[in-house]
N, CA, C and O of each residue as an XYZ file, in Angstrom:
392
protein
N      22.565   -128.838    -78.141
C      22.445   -128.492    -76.744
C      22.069   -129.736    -75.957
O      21.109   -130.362    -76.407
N      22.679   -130.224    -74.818
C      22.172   -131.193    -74.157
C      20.898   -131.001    -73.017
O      20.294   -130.051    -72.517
N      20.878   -132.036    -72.950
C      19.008   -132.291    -72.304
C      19.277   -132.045    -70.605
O      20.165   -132.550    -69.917
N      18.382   -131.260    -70.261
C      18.149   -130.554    -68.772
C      18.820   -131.720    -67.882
O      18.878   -132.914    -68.175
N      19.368   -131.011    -66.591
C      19.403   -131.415    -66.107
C      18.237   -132.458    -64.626
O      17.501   -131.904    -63.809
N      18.459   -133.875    -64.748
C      17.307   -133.885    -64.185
C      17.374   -133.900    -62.181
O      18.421   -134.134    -61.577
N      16.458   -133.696    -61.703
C      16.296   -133.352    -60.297
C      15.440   -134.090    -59.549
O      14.250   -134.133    -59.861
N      16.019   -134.903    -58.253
C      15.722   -136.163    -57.977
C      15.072   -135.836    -56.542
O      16.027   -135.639    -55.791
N      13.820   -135.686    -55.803
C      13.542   -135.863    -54.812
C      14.080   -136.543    -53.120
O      14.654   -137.623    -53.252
N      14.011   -136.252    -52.225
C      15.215   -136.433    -51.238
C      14.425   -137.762    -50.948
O      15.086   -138.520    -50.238
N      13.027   -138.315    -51.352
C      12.683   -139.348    -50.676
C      13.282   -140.671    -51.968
O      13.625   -141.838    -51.783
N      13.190   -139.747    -53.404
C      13.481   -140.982    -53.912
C      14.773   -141.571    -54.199
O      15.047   -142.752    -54.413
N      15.609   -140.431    -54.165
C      17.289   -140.598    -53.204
C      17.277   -141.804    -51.906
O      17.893   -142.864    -52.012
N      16.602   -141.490    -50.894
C      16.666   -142.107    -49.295
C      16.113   -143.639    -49.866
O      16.656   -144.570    -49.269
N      15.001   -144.103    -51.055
C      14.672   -144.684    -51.179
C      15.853   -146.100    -51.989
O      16.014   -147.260    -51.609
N      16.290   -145.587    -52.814
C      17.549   -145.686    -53.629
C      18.162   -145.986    -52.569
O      17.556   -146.992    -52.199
N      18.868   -145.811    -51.914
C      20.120   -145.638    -51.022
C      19.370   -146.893    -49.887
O      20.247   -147.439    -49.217
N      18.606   -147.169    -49.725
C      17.746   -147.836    -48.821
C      17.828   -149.792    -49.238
O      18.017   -150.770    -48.515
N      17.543   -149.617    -50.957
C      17.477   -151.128    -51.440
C      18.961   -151.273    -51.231
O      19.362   -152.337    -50.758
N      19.978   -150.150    -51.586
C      21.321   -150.898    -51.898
C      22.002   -151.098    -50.448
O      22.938   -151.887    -50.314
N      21.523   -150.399    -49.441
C      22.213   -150.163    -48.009
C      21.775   -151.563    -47.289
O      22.466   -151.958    -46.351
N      20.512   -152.405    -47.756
C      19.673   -153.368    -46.903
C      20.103   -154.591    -47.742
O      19.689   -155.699    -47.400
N      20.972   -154.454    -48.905
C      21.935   -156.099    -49.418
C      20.965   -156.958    -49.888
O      21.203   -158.158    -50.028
N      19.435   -156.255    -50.254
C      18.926   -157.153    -51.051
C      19.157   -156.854    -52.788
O      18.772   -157.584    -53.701
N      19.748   -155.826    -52.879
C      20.028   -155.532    -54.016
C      21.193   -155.400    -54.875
O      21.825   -154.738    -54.051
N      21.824   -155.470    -55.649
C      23.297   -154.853    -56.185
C      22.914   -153.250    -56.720
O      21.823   -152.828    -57.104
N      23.919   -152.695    -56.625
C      23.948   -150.894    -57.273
C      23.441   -150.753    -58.907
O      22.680   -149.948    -59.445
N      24.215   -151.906    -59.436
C      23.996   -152.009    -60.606
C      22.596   -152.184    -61.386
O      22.328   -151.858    -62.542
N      21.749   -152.821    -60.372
C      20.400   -153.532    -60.649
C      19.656   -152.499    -59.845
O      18.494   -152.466    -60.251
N      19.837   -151.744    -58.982
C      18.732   -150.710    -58.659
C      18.933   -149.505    -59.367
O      18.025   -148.679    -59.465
N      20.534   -149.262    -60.086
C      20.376   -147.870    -60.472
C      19.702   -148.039    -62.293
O      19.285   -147.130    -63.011
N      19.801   -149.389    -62.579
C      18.761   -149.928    -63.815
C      17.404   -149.653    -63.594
O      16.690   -149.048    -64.395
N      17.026   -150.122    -62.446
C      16.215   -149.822    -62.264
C      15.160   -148.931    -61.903
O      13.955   -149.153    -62.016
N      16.013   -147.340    -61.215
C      15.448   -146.548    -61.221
C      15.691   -145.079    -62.294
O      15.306   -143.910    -62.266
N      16.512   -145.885    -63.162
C      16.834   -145.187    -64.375
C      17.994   -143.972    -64.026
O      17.983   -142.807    -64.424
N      18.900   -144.584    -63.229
C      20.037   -143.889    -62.951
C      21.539   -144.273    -63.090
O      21.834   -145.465    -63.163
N      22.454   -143.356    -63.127
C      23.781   -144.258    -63.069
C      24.540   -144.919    -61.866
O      24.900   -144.346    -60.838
N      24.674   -145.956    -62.127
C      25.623   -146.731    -61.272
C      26.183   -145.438    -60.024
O      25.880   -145.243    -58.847
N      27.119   -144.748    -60.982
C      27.914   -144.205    -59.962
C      27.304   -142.950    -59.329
O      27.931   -142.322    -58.477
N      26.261   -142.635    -59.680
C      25.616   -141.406    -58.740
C      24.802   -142.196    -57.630
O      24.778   -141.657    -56.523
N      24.140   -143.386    -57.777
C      23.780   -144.091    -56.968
C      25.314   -144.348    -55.576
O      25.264   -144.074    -54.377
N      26.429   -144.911    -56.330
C      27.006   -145.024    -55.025
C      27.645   -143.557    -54.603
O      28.465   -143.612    -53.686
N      27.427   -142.521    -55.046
C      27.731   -141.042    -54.123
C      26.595   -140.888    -53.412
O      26.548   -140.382    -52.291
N      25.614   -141.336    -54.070
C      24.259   -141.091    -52.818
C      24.514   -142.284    -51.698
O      23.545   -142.562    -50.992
N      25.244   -142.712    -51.573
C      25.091   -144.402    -50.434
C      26.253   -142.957    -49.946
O      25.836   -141.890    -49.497
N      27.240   -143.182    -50.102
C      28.520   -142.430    -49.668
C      27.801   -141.093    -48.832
O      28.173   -140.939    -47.669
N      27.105   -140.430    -49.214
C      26.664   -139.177    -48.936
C      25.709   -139.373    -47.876
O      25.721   -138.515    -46.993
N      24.898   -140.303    -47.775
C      23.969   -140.537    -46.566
C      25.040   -141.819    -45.919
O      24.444   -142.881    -46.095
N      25.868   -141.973    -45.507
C      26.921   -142.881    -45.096
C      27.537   -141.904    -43.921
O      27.770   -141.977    -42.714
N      27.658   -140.976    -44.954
C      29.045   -139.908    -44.361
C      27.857   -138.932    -43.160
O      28.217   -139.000    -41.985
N      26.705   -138.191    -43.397
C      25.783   -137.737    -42.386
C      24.628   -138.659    -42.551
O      25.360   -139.176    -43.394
N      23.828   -139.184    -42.567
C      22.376   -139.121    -42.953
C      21.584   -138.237    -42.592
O      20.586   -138.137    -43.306
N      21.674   -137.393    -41.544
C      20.764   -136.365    -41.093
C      20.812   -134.716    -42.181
O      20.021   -133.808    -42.433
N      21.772   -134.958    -42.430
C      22.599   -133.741    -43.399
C      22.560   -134.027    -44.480
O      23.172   -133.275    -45.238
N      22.000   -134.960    -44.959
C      22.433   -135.777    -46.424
C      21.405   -135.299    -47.431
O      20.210   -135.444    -47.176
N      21.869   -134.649    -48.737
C      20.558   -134.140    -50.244
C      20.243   -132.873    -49.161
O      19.342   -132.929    -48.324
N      20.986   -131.935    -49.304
C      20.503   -130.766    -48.458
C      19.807   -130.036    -49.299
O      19.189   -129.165    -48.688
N      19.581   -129.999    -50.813
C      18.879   -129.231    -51.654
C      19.366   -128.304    -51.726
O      20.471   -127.994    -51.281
N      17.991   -127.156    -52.797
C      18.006   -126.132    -53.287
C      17.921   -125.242    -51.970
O      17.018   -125.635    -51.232
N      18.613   -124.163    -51.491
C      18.625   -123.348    -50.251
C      18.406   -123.977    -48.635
O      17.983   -123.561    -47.557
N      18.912   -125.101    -49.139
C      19.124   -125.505    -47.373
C      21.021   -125.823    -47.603
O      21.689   -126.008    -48.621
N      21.354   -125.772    -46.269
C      22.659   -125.809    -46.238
C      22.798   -126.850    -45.454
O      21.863   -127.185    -44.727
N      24.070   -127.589    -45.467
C      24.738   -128.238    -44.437
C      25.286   -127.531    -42.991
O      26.139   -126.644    -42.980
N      24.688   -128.044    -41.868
C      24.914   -127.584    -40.626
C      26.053   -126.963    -40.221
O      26.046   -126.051    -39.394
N      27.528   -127.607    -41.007
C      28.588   -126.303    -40.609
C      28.607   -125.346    -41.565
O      29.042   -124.212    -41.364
N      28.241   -125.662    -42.413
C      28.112   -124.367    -43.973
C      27.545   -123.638    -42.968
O      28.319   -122.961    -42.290
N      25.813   -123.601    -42.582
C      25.254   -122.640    -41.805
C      26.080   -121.896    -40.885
O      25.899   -120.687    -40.737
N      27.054   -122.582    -40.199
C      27.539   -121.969    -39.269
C      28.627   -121.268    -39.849
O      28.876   -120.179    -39.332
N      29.256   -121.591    -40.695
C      30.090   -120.865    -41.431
C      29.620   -119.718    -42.007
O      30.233   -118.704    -41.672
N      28.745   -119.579    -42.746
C      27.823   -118.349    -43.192
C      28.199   -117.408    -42.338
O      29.093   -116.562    -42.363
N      27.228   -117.739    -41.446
C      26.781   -117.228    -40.253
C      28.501   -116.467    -39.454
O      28.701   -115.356    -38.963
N      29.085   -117.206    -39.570
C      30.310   -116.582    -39.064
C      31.272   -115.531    -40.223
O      32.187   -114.787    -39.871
N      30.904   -115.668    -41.277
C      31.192   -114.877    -42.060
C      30.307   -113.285    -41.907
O      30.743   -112.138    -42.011
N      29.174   -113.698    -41.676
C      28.818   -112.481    -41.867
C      29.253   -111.462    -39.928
O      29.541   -110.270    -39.818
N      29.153   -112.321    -38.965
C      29.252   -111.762    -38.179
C      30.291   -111.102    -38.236
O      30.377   -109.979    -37.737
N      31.658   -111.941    -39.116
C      33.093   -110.855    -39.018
C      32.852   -109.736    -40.009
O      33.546   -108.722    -40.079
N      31.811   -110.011    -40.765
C      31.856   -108.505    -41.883
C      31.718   -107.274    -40.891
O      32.427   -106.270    -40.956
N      30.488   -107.534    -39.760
C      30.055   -107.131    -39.214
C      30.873   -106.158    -38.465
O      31.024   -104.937    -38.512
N      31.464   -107.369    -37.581
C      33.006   -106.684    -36.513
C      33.810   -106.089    -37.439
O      34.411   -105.034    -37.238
N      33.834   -106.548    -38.165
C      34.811   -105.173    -38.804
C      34.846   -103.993    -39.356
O      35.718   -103.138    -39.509
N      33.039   -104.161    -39.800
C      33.100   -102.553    -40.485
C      32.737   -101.509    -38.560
O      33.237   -100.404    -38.348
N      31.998   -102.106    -37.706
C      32.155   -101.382    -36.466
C      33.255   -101.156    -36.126
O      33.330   -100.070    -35.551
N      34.740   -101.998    -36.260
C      35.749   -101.283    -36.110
C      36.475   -100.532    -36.949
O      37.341    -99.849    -36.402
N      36.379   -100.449    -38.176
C      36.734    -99.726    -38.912
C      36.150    -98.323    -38.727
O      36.876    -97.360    -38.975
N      34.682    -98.105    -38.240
C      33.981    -96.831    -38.058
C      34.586    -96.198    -36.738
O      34.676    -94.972    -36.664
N      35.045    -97.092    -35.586
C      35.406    -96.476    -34.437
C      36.652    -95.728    -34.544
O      37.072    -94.759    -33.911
N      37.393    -96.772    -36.001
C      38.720    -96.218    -35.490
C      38.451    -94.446    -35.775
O      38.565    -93.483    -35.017
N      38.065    -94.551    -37.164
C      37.533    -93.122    -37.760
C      37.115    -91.839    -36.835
O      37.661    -90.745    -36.686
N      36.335    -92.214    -36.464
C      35.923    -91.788    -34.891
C      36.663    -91.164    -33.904
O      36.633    -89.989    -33.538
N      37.554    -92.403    -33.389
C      38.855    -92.078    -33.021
C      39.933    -91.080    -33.503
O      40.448    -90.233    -32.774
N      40.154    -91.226    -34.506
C      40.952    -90.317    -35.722
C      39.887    -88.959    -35.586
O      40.532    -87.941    -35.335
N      38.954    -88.809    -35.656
C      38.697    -87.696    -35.875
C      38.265    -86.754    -34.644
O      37.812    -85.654    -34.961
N      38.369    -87.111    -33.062
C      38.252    -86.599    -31.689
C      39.804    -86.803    -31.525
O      39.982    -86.374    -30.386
N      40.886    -87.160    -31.942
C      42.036    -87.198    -31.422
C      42.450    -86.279    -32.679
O      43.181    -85.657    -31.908
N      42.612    -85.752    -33.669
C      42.586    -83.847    -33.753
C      42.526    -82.885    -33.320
O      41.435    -82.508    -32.893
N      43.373    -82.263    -33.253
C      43.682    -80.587    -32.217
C      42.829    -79.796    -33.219
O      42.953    -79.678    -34.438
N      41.727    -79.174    -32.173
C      41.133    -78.183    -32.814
C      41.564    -77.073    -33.246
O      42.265    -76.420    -32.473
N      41.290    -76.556    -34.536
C      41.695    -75.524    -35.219
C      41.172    -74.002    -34.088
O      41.415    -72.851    -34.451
């Protein structure tokens, strides 16, 4: 069985991303150094590159259009089961009484 996965703090990410972003460092020599790989180090540069404000959103936080996406998902569940109930509704006052 392989060994847990490990889980990296957003400061010591920002910190990481900080020596290699400020050119006193190479990727190679900080991700030695903080006992990481090369190439997850440069998805973390890439990833706070691409937002920094949005960037290592963690365990139950989302990215700002995800949220809004959610959020718009559920509102159409929403609209639709109210229209699905009206139509019913409808259907059942537009019946000629027995």
């Amino acid at each position: 069985m392989g060994q847990p996965r490990r889980a990296f703090t957003w400061e010591f990410k920002q910190e990481a991303v900080k020596l290699v972003t400020a050119g006193r460092h190479p990727i190679a020599q900080v991700a030695r150094d903080f006992g990481i790989a090369p190439n997850l180090l440069r998805r973390w540069k890439h990833e706070v590159a691409g937002d920094p404000v949005a960037a290592f959103p963690g365990k139950g936080r989302r990215k700002p259009h995800e949220e809004e996406l959610a959020r718009l998902k559920r509102d159409l569940a929403r609209v639709t089961q109210e229209r699905d109930f009206l139509k019913s509704v409808a259907a059942y006052f537009a019946k000629p009484s027995a």
